[in-house]
RODO-2510 file (C-alpha; in nm, 4 decimals, decimal comma):
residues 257
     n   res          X          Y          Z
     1     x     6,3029    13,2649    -5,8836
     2     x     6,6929    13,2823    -5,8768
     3     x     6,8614    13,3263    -5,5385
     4     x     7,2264    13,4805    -5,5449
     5     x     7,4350    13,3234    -5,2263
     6     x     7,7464    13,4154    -5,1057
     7     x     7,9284    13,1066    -4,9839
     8     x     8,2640    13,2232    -4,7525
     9     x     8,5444    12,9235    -4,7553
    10     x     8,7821    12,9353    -4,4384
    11     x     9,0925    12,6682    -4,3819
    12     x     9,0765    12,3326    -4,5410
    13     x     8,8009    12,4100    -4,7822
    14     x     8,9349    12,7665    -4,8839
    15     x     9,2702    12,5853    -4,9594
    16     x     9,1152    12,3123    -5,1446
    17     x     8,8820    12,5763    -5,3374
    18     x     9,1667    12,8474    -5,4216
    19     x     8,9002    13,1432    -5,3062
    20     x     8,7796    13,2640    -4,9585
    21     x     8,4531    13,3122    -5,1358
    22     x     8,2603    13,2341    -5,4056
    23     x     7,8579    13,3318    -5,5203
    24     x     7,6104    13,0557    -5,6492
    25     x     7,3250    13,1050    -5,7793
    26     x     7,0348    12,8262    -5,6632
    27     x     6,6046    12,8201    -5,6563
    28     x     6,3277    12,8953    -5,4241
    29     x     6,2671    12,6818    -5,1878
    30     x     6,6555    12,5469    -5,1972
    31     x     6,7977    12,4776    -4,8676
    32     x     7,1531    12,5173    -4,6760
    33     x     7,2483    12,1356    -4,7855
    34     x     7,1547    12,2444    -5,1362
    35     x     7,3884    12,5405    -5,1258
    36     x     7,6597    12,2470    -5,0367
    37     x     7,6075    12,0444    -5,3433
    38     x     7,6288    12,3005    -5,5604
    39     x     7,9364    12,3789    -5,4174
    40     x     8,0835    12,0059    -5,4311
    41     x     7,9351    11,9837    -5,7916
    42     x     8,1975    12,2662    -5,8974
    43     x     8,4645    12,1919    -5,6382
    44     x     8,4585    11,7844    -5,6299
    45     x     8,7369    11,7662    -5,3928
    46     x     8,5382    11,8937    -5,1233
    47     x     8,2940    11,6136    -5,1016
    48     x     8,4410    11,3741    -4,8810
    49     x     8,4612    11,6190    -4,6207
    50     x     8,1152    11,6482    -4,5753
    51     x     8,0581    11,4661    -4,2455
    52     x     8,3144    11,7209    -4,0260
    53     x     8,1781    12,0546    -4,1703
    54     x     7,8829    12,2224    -4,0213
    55     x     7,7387    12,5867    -4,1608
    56     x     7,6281    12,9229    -4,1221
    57     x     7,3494    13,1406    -4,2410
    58     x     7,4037    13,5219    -4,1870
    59     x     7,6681    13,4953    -3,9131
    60     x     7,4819    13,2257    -3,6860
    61     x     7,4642    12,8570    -3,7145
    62     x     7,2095    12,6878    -3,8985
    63     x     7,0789    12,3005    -4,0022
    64     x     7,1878    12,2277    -4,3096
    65     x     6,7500    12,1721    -4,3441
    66     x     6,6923    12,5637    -4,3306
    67     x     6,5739    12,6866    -4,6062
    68     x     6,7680    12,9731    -4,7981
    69     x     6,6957    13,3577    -4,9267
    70     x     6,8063    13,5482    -5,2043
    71     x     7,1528    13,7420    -5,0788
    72     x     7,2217    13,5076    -4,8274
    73     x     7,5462    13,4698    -4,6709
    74     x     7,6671    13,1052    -4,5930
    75     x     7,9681    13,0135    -4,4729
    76     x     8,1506    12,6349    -4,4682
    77     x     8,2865    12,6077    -4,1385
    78     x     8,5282    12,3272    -4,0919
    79     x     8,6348    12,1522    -3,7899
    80     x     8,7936    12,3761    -3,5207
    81     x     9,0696    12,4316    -3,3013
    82     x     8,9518    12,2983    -3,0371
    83     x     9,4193    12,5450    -2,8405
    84     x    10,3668    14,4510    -2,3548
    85     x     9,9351    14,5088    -2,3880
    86     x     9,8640    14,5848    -2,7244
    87     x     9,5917    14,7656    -2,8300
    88     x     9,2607    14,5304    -2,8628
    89     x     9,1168    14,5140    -3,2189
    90     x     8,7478    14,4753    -3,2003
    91     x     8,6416    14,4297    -2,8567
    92     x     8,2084    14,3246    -2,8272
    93     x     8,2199    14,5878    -2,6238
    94     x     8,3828    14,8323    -2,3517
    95     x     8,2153    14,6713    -2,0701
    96     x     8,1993    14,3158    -1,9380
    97     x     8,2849    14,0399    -2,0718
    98     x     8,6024    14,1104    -2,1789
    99     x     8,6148    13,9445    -2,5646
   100     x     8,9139    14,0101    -2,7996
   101     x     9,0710    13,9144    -3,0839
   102     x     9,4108    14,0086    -3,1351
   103     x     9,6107    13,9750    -3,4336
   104     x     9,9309    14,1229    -3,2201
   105     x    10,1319    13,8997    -2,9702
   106     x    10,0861    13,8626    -2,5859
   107     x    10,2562    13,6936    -2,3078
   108     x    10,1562    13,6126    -1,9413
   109     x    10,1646    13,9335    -1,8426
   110     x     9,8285    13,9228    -1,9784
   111     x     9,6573    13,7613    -1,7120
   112     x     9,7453    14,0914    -1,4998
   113     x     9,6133    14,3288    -1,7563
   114     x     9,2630    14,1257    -1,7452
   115     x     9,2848    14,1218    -1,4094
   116     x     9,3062    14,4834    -1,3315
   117     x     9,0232    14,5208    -1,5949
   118     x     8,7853    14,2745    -1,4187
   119     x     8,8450    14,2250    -1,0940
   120     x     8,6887    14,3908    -0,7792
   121     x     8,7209    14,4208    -0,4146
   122     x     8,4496    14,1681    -0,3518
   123     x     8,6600    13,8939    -0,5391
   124     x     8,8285    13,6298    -0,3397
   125     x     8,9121    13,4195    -0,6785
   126     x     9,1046    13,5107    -0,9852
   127     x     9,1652    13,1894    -1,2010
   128     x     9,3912    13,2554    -1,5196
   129     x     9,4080    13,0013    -1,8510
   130     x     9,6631    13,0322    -2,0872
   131     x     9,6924    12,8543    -2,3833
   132     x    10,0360    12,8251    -2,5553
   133     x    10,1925    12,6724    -2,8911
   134     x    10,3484    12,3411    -2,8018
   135     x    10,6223    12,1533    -3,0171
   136     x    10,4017    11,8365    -2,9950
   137     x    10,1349    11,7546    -3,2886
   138     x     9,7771    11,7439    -3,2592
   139     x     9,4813    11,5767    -3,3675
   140     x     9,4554    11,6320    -3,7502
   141     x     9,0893    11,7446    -3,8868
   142     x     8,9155    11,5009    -4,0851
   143     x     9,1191    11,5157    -4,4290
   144     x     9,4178    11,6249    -4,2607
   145     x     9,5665    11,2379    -4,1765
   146     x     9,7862    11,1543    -4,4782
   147     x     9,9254    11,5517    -4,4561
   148     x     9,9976    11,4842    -4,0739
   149     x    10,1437    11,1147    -4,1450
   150     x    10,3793    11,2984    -4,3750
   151     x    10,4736    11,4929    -4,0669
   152     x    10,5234    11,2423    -3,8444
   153     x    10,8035    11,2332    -3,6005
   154     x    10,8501    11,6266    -3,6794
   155     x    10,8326    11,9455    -3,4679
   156     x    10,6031    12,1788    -3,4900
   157     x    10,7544    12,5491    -3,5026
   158     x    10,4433    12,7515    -3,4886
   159     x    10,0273    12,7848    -3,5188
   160     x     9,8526    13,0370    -3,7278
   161     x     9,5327    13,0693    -3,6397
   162     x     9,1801    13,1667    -3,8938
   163     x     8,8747    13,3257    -3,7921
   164     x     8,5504    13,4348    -3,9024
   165     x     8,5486    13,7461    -3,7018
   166     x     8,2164    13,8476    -3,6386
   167     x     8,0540    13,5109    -3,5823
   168     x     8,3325    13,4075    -3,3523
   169     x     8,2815    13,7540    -3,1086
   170     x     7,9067    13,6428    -3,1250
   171     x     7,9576    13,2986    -3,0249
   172     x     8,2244    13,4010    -2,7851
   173     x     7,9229    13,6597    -2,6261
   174     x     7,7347    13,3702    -2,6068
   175     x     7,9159    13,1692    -2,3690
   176     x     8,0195    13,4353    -2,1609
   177     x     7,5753    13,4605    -2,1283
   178     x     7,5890    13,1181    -2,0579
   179     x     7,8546    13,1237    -1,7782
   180     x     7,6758    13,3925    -1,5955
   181     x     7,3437    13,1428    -1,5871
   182     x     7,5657    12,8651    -1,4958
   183     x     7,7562    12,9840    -1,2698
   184     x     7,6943    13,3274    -1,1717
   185     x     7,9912    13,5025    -1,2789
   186     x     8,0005    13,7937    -1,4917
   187     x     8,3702    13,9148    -1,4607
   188     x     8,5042    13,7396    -1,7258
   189     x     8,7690    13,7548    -2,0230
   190     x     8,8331    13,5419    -2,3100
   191     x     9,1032    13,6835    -2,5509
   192     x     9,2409    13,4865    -2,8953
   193     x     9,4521    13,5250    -3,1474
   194     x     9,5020    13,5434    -3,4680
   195     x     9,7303    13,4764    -3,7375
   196     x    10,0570    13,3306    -3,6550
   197     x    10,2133    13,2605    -3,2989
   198     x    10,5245    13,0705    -3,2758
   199     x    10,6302    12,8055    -3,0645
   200     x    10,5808    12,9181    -2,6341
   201     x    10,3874    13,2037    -2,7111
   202     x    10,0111    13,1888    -2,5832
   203     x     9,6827    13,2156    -2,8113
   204     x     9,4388    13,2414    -2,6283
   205     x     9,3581    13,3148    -2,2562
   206     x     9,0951    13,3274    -2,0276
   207     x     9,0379    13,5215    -1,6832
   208     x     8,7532    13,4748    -1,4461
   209     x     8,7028    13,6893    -1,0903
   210     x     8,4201    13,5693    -0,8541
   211     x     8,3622    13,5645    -0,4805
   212     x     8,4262    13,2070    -0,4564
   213     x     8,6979    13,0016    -0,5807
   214     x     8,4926    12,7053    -0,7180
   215     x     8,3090    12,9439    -0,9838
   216     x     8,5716    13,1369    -1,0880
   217     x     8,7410    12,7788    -1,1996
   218     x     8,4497    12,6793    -1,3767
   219     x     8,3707    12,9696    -1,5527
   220     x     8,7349    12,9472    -1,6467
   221     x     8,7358    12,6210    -1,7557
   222     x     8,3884    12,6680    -1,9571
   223     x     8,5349    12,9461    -2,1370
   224     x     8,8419    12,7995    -2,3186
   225     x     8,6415    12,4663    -2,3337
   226     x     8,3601    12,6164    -2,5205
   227     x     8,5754    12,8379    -2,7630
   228     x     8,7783    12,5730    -2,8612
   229     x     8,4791    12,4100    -2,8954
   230     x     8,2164    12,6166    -3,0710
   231     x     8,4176    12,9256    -3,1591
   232     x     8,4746    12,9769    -3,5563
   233     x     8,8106    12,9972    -3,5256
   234     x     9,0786    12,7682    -3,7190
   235     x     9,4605    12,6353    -3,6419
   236     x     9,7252    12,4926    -3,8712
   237     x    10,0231    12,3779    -3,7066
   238     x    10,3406    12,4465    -3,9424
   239     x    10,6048    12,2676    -3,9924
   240     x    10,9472    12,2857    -4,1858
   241     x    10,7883    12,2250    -4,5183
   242     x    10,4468    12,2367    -4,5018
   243     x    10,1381    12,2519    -4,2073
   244     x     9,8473    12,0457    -4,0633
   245     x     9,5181    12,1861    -3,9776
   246     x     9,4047    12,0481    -3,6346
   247     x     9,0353    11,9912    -3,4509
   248     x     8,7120    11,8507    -3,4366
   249     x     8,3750    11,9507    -3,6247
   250     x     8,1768    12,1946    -3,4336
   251     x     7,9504    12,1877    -3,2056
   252     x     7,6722    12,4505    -3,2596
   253     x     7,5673    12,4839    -2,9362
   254     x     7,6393    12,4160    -2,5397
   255     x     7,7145    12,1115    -2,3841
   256     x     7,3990    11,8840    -2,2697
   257     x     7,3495    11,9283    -1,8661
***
């Protein structure tokens, strides 16, 4: 039996591939790692950056082991970023947590907008992260170094940041579960951006209100840790005449206790 596959490309491997997608066609019984080397068999370029990519199957991460099904969706997901209100563009929901991406700018004056949203008269803690572009490089993904050694020395002027939408609200829903079992606090934000942001402008912050100062800094902390960490959601740094994308490969799920 043939199996049709989509296979979505984000980042390094869309740029190396010329496509955000492409569709394969594989057997029963193939697997996720299968999906990969038919990929690589049509695209050699991408081989050597097999170690740093991890995948998805139908919006959720999956071992590269799992076995595939006809119409699948798989996507290549490369090492990640692991860095007035407008309108919101599609928030989980219109309750709590508070999860956003927004392709729009913001300043510090969110913090106070998040604030107002969460925070309740039983709080004695509000702890605000903000993340914002710096002029200083990064650590380049795996296949980024001879790019970034061609940067050397230089400035960076701005970040543009990628996402896989969906997968990244889900994951972000997912920590925000996990920082209400950890830590017991549920009045939480986590906003991102996307696209470009240029140099002192934040991308991403996080807002936690609790009773109790010590949780609301750990949930905080958690939060940007974890997106940066888990979150499908890519950052090139770009310079004069050219740009570097910048992270680690993902981890697929929380951090051991």
């Amino acid at each position: 039996m043939t199996l049709h596959v989509r296979v979505r490309l984000f980042a390094m491997q869309r740029e190396l591939v010329g496509s955000r997608e492409l569709h394969l066609e594989l057997s029963e019984g193939d697997t996720i790692e299968a999906v990969w080397s038919a990929l690589v068999e049509r695209h050699p370029g991408l081989a050597p950056g097999r170690p740093a990519v991890r995948f998805a199957r139908n919006g959720a991460y999956a071992d590269p082991a799992e076995p595939i099904a006809d119409g699948d969706e798989v996507a290549v997901i490369p090492p990640e970023s692991g860095g007035s209100p407008d309108e919101p563009r599609d928030p989980v929901d219109a309750g709590l947590p508070i999860l956003e991406l927004r392709d729009r700018p913001f300043g510090p004056e969110i913090v106070g907008e998040l604030t107002k949203r969460l925070a309740v008269p039983a709080d004695g803690a509000v702890v605000g992260f903000l993340g914002v572009t710096r002029e200083t490089p990064g650590t380049p993904a795996p296949g980024q170094e001879a790019e970034a050694a061609r940067h050397a020395g230089r400035r960076v002027e701005a970040l543009e940041y990628e996402t896989l939408r969906e997968m990244a609200l889900a994951v972000m829903a997912e920590i925000a579960a996990e920082i209400v079992e950890r830590f017991g606090v549920e009045r939480l934000a986590i906003v991102h951006r996307e696209g470009p942001v240029p140099l002192g402008e934040p991308s991403v912050a996080s807002v936690a209100c609790a009773p109790h100062r010590g949780a609301a800094f750990e949930a905080a902390r958690y939060a940007i840790d974890e997106t940066k960490a888990r979150a499908p959601i890519w950052k090139a740094e770009h310079f004069s005449d050219g740009h570097v994308w910048i992270g680690d490969p993902a981890r697929t799920g929380p951090p051991p206790d």
